[in-house]
OpenMM code with the backbone's topology and positions (N, CA, C; nanometers):
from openmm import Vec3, app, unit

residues = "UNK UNK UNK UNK UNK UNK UNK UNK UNK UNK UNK UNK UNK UNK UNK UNK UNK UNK UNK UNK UNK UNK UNK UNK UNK UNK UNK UNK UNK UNK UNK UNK UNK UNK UNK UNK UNK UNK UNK UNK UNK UNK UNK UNK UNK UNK UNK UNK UNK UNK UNK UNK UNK UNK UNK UNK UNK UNK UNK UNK UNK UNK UNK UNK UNK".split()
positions = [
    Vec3(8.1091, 9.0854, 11.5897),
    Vec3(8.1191, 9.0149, 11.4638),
    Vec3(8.1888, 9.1026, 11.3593),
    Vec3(8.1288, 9.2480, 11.3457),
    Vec3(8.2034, 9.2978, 11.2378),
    Vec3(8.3493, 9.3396, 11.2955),
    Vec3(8.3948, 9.3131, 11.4262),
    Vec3(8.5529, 9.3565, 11.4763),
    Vec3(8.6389, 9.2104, 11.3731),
    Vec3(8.5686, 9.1208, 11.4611),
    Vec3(8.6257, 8.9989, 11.3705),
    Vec3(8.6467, 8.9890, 11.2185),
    Vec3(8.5435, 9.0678, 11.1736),
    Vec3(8.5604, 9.0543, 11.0167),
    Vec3(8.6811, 9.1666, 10.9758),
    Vec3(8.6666, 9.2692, 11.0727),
    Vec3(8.7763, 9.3844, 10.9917),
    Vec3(8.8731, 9.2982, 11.0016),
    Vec3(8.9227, 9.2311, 11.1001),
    Vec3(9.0883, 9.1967, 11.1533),
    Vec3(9.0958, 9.0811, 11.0845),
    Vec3(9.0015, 9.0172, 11.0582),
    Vec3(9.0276, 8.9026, 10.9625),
    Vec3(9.0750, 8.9456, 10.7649),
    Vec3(9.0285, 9.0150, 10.7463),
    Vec3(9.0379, 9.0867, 10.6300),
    Vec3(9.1223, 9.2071, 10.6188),
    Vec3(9.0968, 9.2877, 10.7073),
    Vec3(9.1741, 9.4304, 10.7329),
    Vec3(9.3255, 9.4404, 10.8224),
    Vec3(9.3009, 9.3487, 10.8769),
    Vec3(9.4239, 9.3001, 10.9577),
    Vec3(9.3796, 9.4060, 11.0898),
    Vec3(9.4908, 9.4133, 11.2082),
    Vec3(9.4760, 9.4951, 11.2860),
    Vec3(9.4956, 9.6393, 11.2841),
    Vec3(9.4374, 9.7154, 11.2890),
    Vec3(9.4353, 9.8763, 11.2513),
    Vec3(9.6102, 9.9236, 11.3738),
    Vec3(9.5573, 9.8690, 11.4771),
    Vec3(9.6762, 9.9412, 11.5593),
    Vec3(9.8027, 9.8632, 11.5354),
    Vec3(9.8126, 9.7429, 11.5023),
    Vec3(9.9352, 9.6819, 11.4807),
    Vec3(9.9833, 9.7688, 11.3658),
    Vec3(9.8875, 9.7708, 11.2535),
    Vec3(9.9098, 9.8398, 11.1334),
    Vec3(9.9784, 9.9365, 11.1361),
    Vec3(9.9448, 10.0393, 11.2445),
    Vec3(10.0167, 10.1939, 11.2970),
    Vec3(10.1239, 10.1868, 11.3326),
    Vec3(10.1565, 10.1159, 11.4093),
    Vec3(10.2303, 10.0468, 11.4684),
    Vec3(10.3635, 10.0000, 11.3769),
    Vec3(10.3896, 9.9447, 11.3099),
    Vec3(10.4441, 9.9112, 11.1697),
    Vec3(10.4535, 10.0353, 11.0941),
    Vec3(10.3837, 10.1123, 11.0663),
    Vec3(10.4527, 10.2498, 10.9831),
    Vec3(10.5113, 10.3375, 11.0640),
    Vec3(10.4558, 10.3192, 11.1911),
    Vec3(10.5951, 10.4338, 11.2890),
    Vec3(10.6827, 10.4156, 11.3690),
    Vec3(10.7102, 10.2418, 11.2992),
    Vec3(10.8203, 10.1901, 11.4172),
    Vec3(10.9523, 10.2817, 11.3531),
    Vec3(10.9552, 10.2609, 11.1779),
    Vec3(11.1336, 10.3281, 11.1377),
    Vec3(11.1247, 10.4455, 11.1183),
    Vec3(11.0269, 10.5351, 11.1517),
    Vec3(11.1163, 10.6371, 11.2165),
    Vec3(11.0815, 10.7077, 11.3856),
    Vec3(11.0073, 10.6117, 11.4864),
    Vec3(11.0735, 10.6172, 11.6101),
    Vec3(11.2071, 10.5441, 11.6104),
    Vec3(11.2735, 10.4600, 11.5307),
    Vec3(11.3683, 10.4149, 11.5399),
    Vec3(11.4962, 10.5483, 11.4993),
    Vec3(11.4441, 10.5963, 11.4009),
    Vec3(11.5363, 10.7199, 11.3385),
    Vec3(11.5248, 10.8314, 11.4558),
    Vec3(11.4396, 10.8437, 11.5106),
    Vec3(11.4556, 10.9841, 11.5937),
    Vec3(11.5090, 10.9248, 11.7305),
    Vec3(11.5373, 10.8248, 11.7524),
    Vec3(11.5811, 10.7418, 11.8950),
    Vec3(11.7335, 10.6994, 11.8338),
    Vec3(11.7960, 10.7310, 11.6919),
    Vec3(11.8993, 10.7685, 11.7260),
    Vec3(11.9964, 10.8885, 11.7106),
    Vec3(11.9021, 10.9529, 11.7120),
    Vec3(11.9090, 11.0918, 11.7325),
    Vec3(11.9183, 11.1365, 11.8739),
    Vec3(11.9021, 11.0528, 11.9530),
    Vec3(11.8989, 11.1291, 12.0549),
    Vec3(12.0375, 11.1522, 12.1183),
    Vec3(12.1187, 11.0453, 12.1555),
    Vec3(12.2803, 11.0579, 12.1840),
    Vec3(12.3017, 11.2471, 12.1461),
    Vec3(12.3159, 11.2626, 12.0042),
    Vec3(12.3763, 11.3867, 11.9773),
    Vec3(12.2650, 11.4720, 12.0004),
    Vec3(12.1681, 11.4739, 12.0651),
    Vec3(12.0917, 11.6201, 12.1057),
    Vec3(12.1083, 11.6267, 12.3383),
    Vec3(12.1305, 11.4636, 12.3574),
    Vec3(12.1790, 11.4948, 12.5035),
    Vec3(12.3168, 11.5423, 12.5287),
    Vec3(12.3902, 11.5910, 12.4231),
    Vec3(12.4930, 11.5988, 12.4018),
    Vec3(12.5509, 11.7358, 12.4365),
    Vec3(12.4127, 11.8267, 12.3698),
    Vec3(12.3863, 11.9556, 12.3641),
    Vec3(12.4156, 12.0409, 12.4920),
    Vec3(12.4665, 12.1922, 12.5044),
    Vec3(12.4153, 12.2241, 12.6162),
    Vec3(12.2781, 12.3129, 12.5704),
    Vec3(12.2355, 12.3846, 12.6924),
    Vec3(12.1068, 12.4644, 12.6761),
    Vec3(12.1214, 12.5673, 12.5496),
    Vec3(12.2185, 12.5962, 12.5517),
    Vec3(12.2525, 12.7452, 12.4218),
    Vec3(12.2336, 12.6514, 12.3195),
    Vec3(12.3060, 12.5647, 12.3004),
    Vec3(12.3252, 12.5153, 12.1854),
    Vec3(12.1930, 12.4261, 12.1103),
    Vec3(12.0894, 12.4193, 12.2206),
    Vec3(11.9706, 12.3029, 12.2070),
    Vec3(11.8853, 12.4613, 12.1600),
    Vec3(11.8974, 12.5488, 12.2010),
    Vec3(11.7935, 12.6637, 12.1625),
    Vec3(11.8223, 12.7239, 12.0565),
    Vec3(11.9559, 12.6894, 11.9884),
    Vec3(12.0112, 12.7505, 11.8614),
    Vec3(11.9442, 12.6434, 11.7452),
    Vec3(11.9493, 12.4939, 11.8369),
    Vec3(11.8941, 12.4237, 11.7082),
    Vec3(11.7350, 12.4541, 11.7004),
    Vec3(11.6676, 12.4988, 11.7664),
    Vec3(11.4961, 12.4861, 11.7965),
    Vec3(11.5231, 12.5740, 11.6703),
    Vec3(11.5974, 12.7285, 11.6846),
    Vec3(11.5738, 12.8171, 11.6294),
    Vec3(11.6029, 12.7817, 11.4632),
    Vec3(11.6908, 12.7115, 11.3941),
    Vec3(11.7273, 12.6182, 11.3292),
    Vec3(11.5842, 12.5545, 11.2439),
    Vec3(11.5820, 12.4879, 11.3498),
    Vec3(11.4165, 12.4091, 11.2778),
    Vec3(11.3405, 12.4693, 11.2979),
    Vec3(11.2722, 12.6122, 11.3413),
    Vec3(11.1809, 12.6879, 11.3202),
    Vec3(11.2123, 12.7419, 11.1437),
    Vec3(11.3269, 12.7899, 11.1187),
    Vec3(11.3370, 12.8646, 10.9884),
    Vec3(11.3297, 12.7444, 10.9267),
    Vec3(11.3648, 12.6169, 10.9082),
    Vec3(11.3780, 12.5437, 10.7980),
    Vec3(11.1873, 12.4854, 10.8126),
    Vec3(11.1171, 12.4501, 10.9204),
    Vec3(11.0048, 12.4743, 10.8900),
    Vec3(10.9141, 12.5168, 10.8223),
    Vec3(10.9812, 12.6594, 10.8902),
    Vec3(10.8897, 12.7855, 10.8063),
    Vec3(10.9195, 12.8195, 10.6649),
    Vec3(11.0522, 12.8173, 10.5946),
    Vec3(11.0881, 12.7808, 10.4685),
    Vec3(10.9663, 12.6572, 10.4102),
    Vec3(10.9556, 12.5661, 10.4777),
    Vec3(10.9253, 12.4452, 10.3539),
    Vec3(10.7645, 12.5017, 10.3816),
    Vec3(10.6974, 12.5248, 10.4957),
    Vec3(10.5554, 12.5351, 10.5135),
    Vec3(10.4719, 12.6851, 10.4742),
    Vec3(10.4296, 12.7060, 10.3471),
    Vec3(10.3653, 12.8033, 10.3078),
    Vec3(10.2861, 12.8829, 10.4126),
    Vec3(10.2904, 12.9765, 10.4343),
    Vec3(10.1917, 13.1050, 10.5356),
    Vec3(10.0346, 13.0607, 10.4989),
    Vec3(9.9577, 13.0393, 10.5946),
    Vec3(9.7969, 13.0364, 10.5508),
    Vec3(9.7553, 13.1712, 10.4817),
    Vec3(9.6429, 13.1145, 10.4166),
    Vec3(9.5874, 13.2280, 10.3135),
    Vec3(9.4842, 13.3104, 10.4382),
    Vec3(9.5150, 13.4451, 10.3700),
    Vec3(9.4099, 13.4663, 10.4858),
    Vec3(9.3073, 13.4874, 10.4775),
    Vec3(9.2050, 13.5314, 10.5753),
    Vec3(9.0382, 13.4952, 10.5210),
    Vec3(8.9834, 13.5656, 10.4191),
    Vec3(8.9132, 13.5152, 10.3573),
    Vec3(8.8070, 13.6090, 10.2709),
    Vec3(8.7343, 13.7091, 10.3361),
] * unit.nanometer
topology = app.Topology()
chain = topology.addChain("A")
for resn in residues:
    res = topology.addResidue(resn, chain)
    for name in ("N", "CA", "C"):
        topology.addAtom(name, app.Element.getBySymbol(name[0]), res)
């Protein structure tokens, strides 16, 4: 009874998910062409790539007290 009431009111939780990560599995699926594109050097130059721009935007944890 209360499943019925969420989905009647709440709508479906997984459809819901579903709907916020369809556009950008859509964005990273067309991305893919230019990364099969790659050879091995060149796919490990980009990892290395998005490790620094990562680590740029994501602050170092504080460390413990």
């Amino acid at each position: 009874m209360l499943q019925k009431f969420v989905k009647t009111f709440g709508g479906d939780p997984n459809k819901k998910e579903i709907e916020k990560t369809t556009e950008i599995v859509a964005q990273v699926n067309a991305l893919e062409a230019d990364f099969e594109k790659l050879s091995d050097d060149e796919l490990r130059a980009k990892t290395d790539v998005f490790r620094a721009h990562i680590s740029a935007a994501v602050p170092p944890p504080a460390p413990p007290p």
